[in-house]
LUMDREN-510894 format. One record per residue (C-alpha): x, y, z. Coordinates in steps of 0.001 Angstrom, whole numbers, plus 500000, padded with zeros to 6 digits. Layout:
residues N
XYZ;...
***
This chain:
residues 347
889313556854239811;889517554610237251;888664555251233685;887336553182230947;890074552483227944;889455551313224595;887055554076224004;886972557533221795;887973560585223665;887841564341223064;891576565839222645;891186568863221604;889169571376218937;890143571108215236;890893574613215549;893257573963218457;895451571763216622;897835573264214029;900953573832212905;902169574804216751;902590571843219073;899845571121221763;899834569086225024;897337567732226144;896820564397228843;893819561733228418;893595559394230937;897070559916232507;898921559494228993;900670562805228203;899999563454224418;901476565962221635;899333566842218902;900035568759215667;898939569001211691;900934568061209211;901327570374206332;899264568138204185;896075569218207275;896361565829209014;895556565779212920;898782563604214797;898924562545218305;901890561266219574;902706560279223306;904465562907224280;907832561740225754;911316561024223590;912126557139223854;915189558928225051;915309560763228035;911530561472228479;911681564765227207;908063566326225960;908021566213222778;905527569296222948;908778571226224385;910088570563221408;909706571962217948;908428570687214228;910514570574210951;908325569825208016;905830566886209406;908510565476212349;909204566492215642;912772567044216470;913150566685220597;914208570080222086;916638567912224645;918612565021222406;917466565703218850;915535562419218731;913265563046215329;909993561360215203;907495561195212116;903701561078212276;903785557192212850;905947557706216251;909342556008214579;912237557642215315;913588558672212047;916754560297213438;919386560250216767;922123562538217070;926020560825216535;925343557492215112;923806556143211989;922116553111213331;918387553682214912;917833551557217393;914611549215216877;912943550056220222;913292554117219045;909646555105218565;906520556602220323;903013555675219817;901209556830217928;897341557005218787;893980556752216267;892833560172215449;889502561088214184;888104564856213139;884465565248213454;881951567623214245;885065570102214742;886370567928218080;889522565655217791;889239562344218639;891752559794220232;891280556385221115;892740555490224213;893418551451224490;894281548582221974;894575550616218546;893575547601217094;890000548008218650;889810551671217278;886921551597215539;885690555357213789;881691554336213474;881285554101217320;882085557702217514;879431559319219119;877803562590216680;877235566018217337;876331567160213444;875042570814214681;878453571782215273;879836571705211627;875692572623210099;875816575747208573;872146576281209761;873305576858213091;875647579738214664;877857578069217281;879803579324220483;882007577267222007;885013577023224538;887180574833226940;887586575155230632;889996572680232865;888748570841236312;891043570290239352;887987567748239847;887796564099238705;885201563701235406;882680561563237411;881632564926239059;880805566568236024;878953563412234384;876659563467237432;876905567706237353;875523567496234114;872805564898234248;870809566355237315;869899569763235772;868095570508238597;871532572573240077;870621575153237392;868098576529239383;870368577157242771;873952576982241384;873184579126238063;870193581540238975;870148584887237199;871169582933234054;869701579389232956;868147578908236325;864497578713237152;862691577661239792;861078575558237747;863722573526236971;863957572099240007;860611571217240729;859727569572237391;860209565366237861;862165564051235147;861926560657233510;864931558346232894;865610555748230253;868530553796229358;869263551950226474;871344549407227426;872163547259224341;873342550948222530;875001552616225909;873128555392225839;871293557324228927;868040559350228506;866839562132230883;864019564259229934;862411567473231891;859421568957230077;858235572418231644;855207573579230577;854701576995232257;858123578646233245;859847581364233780;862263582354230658;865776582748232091;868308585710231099;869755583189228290;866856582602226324;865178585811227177;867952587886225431;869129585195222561;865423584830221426;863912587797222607;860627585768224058;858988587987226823;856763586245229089;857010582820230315;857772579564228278;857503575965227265;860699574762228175;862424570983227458;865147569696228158;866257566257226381;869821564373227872;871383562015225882;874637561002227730;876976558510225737;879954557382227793;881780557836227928;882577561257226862;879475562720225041;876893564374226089;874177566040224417;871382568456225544;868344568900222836;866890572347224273;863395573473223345;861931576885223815;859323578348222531;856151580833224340;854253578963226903;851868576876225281;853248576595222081;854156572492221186;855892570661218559;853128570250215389;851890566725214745;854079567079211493;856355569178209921;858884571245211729;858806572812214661;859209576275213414;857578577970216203;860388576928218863;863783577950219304;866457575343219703;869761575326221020;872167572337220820;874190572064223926;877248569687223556;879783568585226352;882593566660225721;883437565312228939;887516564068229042;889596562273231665;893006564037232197;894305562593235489;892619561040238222;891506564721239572;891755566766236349;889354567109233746;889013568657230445;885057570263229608;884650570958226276;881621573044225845;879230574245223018;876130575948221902;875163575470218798;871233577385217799;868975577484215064;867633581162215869;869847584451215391;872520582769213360;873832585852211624;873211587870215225;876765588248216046;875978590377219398;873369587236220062;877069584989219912;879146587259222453;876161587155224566;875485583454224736;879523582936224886;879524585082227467;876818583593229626;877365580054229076;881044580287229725;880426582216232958;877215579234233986;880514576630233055;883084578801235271;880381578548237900;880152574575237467;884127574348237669;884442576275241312;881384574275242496;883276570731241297;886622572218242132;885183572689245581;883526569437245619;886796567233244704;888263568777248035;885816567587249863;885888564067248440;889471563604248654;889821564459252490;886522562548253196;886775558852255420;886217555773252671;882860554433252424;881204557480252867;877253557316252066;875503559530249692;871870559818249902;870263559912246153;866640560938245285;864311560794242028;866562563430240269;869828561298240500;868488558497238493;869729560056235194;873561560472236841;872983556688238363;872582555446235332;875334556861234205;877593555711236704;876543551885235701;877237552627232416;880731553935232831;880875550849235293;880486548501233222;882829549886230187;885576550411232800;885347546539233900;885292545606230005;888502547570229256;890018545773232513;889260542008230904;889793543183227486;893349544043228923;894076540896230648;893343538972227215;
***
């Protein structure tokens, strides 16, 4: 599958990355990141110029790595600083050293032409890192390419078979969604607005709302790694004021970061974030709970799914309906930035 370059991926959590070395792979390039004492997030590639040793087998002294094979010593920058039984460093003796960005507690590396890195097209998902809202949050790897979970993500409409007894309502399925893409920003749109459902086991407990509900359900997708999910619930019948805040609802920020490994291996970053409850800590364990078990039920579908795919003939047909036109979209989208990386590479 081929992935678009010269964009901003997820790497890791802020909290993952520390004083401990941590491997990690985006888009086929093996990468080691640590902090520096001074609280800096580093990504090198993760192979000694040397003998290809991982640099994440190795170990840090002060803010280098020292390679666990040779003794090759690299500094934040990648340049080899150090080789073992000469004074001269060879010229060619460094790594690279990739663009690094912390916000909204994920790690971000640019993948491409560090040249092109630029922060502001970062993609922001400001309820993470809001004290006004209690977060949960967690990781989970694919054996399944990340085109599966982009389109996994942006038909909902799975909740109600593949995730029943927990976000899933029948509902879900049968409410028509609208799509809208803005090209000229990259950006997809997909919007289900319920106005008479069933309250699932996730809301039900977190909010404590007997009875049925309003329920939305806002996508915004920007590829090609973030994806957001505005979700509004609130008792059935109760709507946004004309102005003012919505005080009656309770909202729940649901962030993916969706990141290329290999060809069949993704990493799914995942996170709630909710205005409701915030000091609830048994309200937390209960949403981490239930929303890592709804994205351990995603990976065996998609794990499943990539089996399939890969012993399939070419040129197989899929059949797509209304509720695909949100994934669709996406798939032009990530289309298109794949092609630009491909001429942006040949220049």
């Amino acid at each position: 599958m081929a992935f678009a370059r010269n964009q901003w991926y997820v790497a890791a959590y802020g909290s993952e990355v520390g004083r401990e070395l941590l491997a990690r792979t985006v888009l086929g390039e093996p990468l080691v990141l640590y902090r520096t004492g001074a609280g800096e997030a580093v990504a090198l590639a993760d192979r000694c110029v040397h003998r290809r040793y991982p640099l994440s087998e190795s170990r840090l002294d002060g803010d280098t790595i020292v390679c666990g094979y040779h003794g090759f010593t690299y500094d934040q920058t990648g340049s080899c600083v150090f080789v073992p039984g000469q004074q001269r460093i060879p010229r060619t003796a460094r790594v690279a050293a990739y663009p690094v960005v912390e916000q909204d507690s994920f790690v971000w590396v640019f993948i491409g032409d560090r040249d092109r890195a630029d922060p502001t097209t970062i993609p922001r998902a400001p309820w993470l890192t809001d004290p006004r809202y209690a977060v949960v949050r967690g990781m989970a790897p694919l054996n399944a390419r990340y085109g599966l979970l982009v389109d996994n993500l942006m038909d909902l409409s799975h909740e109600t078979y593949l995730h029943g007894g927990y976000i899933g309502t029948p509902e879900v399925a049968n409410t028509p969604i609208t799509t809208e893409v803005d090209d000229e920003r990259g950006i997809v749109y997909v919007s289900r607005h319920m106005d008479d459902a069933e309250c699932p086991p996730f809301y039900a407990r977190s909010t404590g709302i007997q009875g049925r509900i309003t329920r939305w359900q806002d996508i915004e997708y920007h590829p090609p790694c973030l994806y957001l999910l505005h979700s509004r619930i609130a008792p059935q019948g109760v709507y946004p004021p004309a102005q003012g805040e919505d005080t009656e609802a309770f909202h729940a920020e649901i962030v993916y970061a969706i990141t290329p490994s290999t060809e069949n291996t993704t990493y799914d970053f995942w996170a709630v974030a909710r205005d409701f409850a915030i000091d609830d800590e048994s309200v937390s364990e209960y949403l981490h709970q239930s929303n890592h078990t709804v994205v351990m039920q995603d990976v065996t579908a998609l794990n499943i799914l990539e089996q399939v795919i890969a012993a399939e003939p070419e040129k197989y047909q899929e059949l797509s309906i209304n509720i695909d036109t949100g994934g669709l979209a996406a798939r032009r989208l990530l289309a298109r930035m794949v092609d630009a990386g491909r001429v942006e590479a040949t220049r």
